[in-house]
C-alpha positions as a Markdown table, in Angstrom:
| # | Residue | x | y | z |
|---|---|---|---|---|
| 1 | Unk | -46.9 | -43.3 | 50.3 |
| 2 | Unk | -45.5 | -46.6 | 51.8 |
| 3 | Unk | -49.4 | -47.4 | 52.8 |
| 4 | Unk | -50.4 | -46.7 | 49.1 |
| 5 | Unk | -47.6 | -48.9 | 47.7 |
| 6 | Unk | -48.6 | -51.7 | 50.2 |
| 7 | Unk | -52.6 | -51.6 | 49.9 |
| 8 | Unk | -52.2 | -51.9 | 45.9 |
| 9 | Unk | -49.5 | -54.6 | 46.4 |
| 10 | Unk | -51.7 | -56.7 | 48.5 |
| 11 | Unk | -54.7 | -55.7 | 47.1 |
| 12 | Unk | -54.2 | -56.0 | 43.6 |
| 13 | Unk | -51.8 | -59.2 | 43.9 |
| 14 | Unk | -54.8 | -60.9 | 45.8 |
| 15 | Unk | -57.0 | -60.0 | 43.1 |
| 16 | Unk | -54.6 | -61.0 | 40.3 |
| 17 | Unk | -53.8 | -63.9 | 42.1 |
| 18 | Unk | -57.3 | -65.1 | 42.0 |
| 19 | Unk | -58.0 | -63.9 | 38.2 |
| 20 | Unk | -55.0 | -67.0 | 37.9 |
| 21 | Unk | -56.4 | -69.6 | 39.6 |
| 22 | Unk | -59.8 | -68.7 | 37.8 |
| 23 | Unk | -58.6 | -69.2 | 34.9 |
| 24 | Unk | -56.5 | -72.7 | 35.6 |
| 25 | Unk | -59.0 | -73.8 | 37.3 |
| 26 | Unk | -62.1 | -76.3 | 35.1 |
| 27 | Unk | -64.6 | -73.3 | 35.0 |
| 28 | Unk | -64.7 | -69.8 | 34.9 |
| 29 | Unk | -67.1 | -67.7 | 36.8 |
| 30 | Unk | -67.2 | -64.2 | 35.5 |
| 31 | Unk | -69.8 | -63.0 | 38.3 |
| 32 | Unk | -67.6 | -64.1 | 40.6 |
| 33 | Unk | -64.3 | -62.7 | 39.1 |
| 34 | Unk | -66.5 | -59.6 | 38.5 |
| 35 | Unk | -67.4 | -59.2 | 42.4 |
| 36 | Unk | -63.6 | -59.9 | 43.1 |
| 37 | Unk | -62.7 | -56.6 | 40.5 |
| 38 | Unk | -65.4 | -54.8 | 42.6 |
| 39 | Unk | -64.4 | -55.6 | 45.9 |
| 40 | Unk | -60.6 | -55.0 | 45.6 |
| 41 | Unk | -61.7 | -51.3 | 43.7 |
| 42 | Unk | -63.6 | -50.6 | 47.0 |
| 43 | Unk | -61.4 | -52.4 | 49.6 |
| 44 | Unk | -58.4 | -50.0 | 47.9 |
| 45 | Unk | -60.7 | -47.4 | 48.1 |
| 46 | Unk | -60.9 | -47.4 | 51.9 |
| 47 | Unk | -57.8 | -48.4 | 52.7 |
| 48 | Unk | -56.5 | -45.1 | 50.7 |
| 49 | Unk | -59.3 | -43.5 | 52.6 |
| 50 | Unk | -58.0 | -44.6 | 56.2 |
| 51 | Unk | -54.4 | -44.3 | 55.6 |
| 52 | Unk | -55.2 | -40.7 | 54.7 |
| 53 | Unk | -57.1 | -40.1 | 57.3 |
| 54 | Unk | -54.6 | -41.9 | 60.0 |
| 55 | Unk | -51.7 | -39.9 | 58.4 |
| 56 | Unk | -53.8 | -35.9 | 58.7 |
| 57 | Unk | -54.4 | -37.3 | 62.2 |
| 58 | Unk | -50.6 | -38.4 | 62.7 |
| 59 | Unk | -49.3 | -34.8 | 61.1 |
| 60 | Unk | -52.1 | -32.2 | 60.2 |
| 61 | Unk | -49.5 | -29.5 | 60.0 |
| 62 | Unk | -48.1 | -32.0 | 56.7 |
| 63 | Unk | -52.1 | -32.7 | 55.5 |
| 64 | Unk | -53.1 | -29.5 | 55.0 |
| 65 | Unk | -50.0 | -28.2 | 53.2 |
| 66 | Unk | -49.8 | -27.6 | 49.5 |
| 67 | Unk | -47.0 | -29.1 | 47.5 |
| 68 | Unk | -43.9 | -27.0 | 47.2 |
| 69 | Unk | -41.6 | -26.9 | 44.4 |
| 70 | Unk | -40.1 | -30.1 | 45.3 |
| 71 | Unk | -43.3 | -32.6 | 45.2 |
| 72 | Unk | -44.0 | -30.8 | 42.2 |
| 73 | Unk | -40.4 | -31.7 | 41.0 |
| 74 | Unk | -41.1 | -35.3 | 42.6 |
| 75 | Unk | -43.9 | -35.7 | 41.2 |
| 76 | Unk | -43.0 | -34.9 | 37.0 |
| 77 | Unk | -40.2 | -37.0 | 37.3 |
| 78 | Unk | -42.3 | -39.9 | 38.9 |
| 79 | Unk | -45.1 | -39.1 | 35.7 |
| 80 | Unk | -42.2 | -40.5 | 32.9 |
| 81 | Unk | -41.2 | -43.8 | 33.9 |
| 82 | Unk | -44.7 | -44.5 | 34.8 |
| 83 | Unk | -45.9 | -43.1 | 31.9 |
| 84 | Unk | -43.4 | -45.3 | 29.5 |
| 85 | Unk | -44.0 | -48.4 | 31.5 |
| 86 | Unk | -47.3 | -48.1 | 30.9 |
| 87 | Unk | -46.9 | -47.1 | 27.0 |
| 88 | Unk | -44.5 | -49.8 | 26.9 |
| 89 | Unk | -46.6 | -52.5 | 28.4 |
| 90 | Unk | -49.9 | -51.2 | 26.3 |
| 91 | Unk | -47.3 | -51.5 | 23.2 |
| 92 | Unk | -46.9 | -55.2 | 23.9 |
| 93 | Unk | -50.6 | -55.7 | 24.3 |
| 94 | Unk | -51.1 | -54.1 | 20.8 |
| 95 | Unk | -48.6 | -57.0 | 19.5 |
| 96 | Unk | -49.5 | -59.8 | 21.8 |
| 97 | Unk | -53.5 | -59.4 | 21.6 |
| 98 | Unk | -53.9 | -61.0 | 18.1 |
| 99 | Unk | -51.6 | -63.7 | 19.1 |
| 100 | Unk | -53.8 | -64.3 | 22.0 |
| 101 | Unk | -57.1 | -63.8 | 20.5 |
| 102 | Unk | -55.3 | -66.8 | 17.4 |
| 103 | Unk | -54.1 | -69.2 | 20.0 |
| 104 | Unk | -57.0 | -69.2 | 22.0 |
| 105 | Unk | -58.6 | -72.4 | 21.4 |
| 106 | Unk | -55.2 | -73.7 | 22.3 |
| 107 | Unk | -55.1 | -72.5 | 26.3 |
| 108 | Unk | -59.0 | -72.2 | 26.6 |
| 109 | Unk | -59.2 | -75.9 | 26.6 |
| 110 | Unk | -63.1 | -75.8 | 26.3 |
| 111 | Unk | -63.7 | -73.0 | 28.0 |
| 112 | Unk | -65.8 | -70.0 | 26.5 |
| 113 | Unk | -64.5 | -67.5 | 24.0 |
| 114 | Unk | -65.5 | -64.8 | 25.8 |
| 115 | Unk | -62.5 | -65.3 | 28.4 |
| 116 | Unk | -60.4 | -63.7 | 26.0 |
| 117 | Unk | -61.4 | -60.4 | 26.1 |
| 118 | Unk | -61.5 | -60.8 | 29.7 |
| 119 | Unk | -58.1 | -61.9 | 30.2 |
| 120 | Unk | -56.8 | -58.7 | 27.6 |
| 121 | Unk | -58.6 | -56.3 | 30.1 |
| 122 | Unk | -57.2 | -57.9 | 33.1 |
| 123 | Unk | -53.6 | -57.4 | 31.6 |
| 124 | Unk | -54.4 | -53.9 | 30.4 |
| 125 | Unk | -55.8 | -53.2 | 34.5 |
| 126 | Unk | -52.1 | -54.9 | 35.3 |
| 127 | Unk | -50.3 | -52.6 | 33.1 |
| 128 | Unk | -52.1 | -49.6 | 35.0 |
| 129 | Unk | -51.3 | -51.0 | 38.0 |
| 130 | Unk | -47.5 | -51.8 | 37.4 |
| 131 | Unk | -47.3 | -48.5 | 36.0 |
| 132 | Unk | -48.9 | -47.1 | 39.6 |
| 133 | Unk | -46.2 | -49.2 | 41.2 |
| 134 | Unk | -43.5 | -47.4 | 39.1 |
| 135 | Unk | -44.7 | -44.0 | 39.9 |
| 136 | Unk | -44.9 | -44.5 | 43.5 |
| 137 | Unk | -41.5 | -46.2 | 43.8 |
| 138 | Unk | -39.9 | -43.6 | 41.7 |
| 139 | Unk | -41.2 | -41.2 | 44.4 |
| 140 | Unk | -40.3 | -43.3 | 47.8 |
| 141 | Unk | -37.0 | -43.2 | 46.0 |
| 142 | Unk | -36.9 | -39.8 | 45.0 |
| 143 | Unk | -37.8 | -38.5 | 49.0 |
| 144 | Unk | -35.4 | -41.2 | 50.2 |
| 145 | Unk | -32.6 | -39.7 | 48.0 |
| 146 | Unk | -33.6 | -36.1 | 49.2 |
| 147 | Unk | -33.0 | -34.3 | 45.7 |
């Protein structure tokens, strides 16, 4: 789980760190923010991949076990605070997207329209993500607490 937590931390703060910059910067290139998307979907792709692999290799006996009760248990009680982080954060969007879409001219300072819906995905792929990061750290929690 902690290799999970750290690949999307890494991978998706690299990417969202970019998506920034992009934006700041004078232009905006959407091929190029378009093969950044790409590239952190597959780099978090096979870094899931490896750290699953390294970990059956580590402990098969704990890879080829089903859940039990327990990471059942674990894993509903993870599901509702991601869940309502995520319906909370999608909520806001609802609210907030209008206002972005009528200030727009204001903060695009020249640049095209289209960045706007660009910019409401990318916030809508950081709610997902956030809400990823809530289910897993209710879970490291949950195992760390033993319950």
């Amino acid at each position: 789980m902690w290799g999970s937590v750290m690949a999307t931390v890494v991978i998706w703060g690299w990417y969202f760190r970019g998506f920034v910059r992009a934006i700041e910067g004078p232009s905006f290139n959407v091929g190029t923010e378009l093969g950044n998307f790409i590239l952190a979907v597959i780099a978090l792709t096979v870094v899931q991949i490896v750290v699953a692999i390294i970990l059956s290799i580590i402990s098969p006996k704990e890879a080829g076990a089903s859940a039990d009760d327990r990471d059942r248990e674990f894993a509903l009680l993870a599901y509702r605070p991601a869940f309502i982080t995520l319906s909370a954060l999608v909520a806001t969007l609802t609210v907030v997207a209008p206002l972005t879409i009528a200030t727009a001219p204001a903060w695009l300072a020249g640049k095209p329209d289209t960045l706007v819906p660009i910019v409401i995905s990318n916030v809508l792929l950081l709610a997902l993500v956030l809400a990823e990061l809530v289910r897993a750290g209710t879970l490291l929690f949950l195992y760390r607490r033993g319950s």
